[in-house]
C-alpha positions in Angstrom: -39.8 43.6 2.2 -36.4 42.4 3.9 -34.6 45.4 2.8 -34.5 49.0 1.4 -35.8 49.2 -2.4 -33.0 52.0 -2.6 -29.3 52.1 -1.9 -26.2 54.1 -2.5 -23.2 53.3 -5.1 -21.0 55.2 -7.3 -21.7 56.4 -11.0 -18.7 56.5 -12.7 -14.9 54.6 -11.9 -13.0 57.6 -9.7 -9.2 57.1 -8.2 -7.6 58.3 -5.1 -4.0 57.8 -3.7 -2.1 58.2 -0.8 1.8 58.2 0.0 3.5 56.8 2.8 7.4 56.9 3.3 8.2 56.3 -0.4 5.0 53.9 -1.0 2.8 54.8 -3.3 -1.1 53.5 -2.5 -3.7 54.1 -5.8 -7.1 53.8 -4.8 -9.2 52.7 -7.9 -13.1 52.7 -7.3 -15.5 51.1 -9.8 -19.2 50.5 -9.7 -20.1 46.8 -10.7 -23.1 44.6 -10.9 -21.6 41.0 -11.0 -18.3 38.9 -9.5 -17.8 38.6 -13.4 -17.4 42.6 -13.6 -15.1 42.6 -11.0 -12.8 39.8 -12.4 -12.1 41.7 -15.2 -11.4 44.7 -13.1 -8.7 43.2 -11.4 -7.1 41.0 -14.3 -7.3 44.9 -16.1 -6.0 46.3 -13.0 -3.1 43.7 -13.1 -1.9 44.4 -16.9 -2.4 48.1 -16.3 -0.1 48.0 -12.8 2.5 45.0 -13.5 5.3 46.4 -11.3 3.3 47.0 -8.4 3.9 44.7 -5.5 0.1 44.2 -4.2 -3.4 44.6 -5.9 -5.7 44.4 -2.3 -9.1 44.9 -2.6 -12.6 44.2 -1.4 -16.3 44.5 -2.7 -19.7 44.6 -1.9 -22.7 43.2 -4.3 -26.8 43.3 -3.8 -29.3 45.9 -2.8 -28.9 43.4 0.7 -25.6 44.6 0.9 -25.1 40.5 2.0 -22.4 39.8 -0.6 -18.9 41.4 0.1 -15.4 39.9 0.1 -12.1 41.2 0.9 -8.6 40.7 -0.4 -5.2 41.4 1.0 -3.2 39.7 -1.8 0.4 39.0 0.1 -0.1 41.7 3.0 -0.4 41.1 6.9 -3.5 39.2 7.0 -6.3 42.0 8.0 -4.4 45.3 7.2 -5.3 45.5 3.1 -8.6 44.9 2.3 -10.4 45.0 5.7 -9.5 48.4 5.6 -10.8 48.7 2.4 -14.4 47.1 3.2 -14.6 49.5 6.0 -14.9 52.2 4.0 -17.0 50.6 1.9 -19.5 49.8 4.6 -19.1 53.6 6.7 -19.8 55.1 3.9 -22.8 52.8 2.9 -22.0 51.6 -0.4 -22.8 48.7 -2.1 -22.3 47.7 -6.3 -18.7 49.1 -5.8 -15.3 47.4 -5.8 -12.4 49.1 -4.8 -8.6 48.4 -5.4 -5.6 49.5 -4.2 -2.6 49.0 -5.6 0.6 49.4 -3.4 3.8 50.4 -5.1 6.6 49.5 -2.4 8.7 52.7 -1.2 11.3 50.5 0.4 10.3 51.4 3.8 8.2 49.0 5.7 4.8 50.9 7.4 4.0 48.2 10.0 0.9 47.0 10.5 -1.0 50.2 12.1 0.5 52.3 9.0 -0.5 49.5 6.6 -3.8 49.5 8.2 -3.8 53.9 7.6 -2.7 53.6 4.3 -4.8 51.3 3.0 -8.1 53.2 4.4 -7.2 56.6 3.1 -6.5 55.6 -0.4 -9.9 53.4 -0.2 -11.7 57.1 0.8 -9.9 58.9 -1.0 -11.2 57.3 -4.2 -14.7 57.0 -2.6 -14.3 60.8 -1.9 -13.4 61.3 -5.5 -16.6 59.9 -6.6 -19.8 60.7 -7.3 -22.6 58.8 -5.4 -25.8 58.2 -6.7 -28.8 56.5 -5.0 -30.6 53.8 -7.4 -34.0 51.5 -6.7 -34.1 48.3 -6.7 -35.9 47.0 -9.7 -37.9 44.0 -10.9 -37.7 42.8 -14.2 -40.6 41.2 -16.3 -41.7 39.7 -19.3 -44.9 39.6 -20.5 -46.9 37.9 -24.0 -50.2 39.1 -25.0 -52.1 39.5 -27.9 -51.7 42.8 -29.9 -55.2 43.4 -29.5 -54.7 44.2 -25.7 -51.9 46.7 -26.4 -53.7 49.8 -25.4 -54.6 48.0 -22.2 -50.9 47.4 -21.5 -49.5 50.6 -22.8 -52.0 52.5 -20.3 -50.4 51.2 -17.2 -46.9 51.1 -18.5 -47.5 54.5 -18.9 -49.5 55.4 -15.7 -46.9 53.9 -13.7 -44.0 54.9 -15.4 -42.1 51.3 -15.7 -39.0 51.2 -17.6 -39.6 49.5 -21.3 -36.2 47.1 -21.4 -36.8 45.5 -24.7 -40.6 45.3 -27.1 -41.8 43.1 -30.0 -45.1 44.3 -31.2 -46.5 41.5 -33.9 -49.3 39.2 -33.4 -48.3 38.2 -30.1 -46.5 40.7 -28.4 -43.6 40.2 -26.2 -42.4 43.4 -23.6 -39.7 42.9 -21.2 -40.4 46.1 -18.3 -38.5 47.1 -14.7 -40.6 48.1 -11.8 -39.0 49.5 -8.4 -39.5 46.5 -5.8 -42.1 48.4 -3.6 -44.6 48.7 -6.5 -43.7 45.2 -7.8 -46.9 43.0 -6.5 -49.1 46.2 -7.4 -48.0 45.9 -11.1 -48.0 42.1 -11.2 -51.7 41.9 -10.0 -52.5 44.8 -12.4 -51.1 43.4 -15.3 -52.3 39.7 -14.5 -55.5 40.6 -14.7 -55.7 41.7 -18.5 -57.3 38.2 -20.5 -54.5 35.9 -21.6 -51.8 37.7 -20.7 -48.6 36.0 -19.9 -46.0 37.7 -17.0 -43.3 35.9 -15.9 -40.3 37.2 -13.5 -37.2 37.3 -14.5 -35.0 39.1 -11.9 -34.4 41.8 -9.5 -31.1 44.4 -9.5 
C-alpha cells in the first residue's frame, strides 16, 4: 500500500476571521471530494462576497494528500494562499478547501502582515471545525445469480462492507465499499462464489 487507508478532514463547512488595521480576513473552510465541488465553492463564495477585494485560497484532494493548489487571486505572489496551504498541510488535512476573503481596511499590511493574516484566518476556520478521520474505501460492483444471495449476504455481513446501491431480481446487481486494507481479502473472497461477476469501480 503506498499510503495510509485513513486520513484527517473536516465534517461540516466552519468560518474563522481575523482583523488587521481596518482589513477584514474571513476564513471559510469546506470539506470537498472533487475540483468540481470546489468550483462551485468559490463561484458561491464570489456572489455571496461581491465587494470584497480578494477571494485567495488553496486546497488539498486524495487520501495521497498528492493533489493541492493554491491561489492568491491579485495579492503579492506567495503571501495568500501559501499561507493558506500551510495550514492545511500542519495541521494534516486533506478533502478540505479553504478561502479567505479579504475585505481591504485601507491600510496596506506589507508582505510579512499579509503573510500573518492570511494564516490565522486559514486556522482560525480550521480551529473552528470539527475533524474527523475517514478510511479510504474501495467501491465494487458485483452480478450474480439470486440463487447465490445467501452466499453473498454472509460476507457482506461478516465483514461489515457498506451496501451503496442493490437490485435483487433474477440476476442480482450490488454495488459495496470496502476500506482499502481489506480490499484484495474481499475481492478474492467474493471471486470465488460460481459465476459471480466483481468489477472495481473506484477508490475515495
Amino acid at each position: 500500500m503506498l499510503f495510509e487507508d485513513t486520513y484527517f478532514t473536516i465534517k461540516e463547512p466552519s468560518e474563522g476571521l481575523f482583523k488587521d488595521r481596518g482589513s477584514k480576513f474571513l476564513g471559510l473552510a469546506f470539506p470537498v471530494s472533487s475540483e468540481e465541488e470546489i468550483k462551485k465553492h468559490l463561484a458561491d463564495l464570489k456572489k455571496l462576497h461581491p465587494g470584497a477585494n480578494h477571494h485567495c485560497y488553496a486546497f488539498r484532494l486524495g487520501a495521497d494528500k498528492q493533489a493541492y493548489r493554491a491561489n492568491d487571486d491579485g495579492e503579492p505572489s506567495n503571501t495568500a494562499g501559501k499561507p493558506i496551504l500551510g495550514q492545511i498541510q500542519s495541521k494534516d488535512l486533506t478533502n478540505i478547501l479553504i478561502v479567505v476573503v479579504r475585505y481591504f481596511g485601507g491600510t496596506l499590511l506589507g508582505v510579512s502582515g499579509l503573510i500573518n493574516a492570511y494564516k490565522l484566518a486559514a486556522l482560525d476556520a480550521i480551529n473552528n471545525a470539527q475533524i474527523t478521520e475517514k478510511t479510504v474505501n474501495d467501491f465494487y460492483s458485483i452480478r450474480f445469480d439470486y440463487v447465490h444471495m445467501n452466499e453473498v449476504m454472509k460476507i457482506i455481513k461478516d465483514q461489515e462492507l457498506k451496501i451503496e446501491s442493490q437490485n435483487s431480481e433474477l440476476t442480482c446487481s450490488i454495488t459495496f465499499s470496502v476500506r482499502k486494507s481489506n480490499s484484495t481479502a474481499i475481492y478474492d473472497r467474493m471471486s470465488k462464489i460460481e459465476g459471480l461477476e466483481i468489477k472495481y469501480i473506484k477508490t475515495i
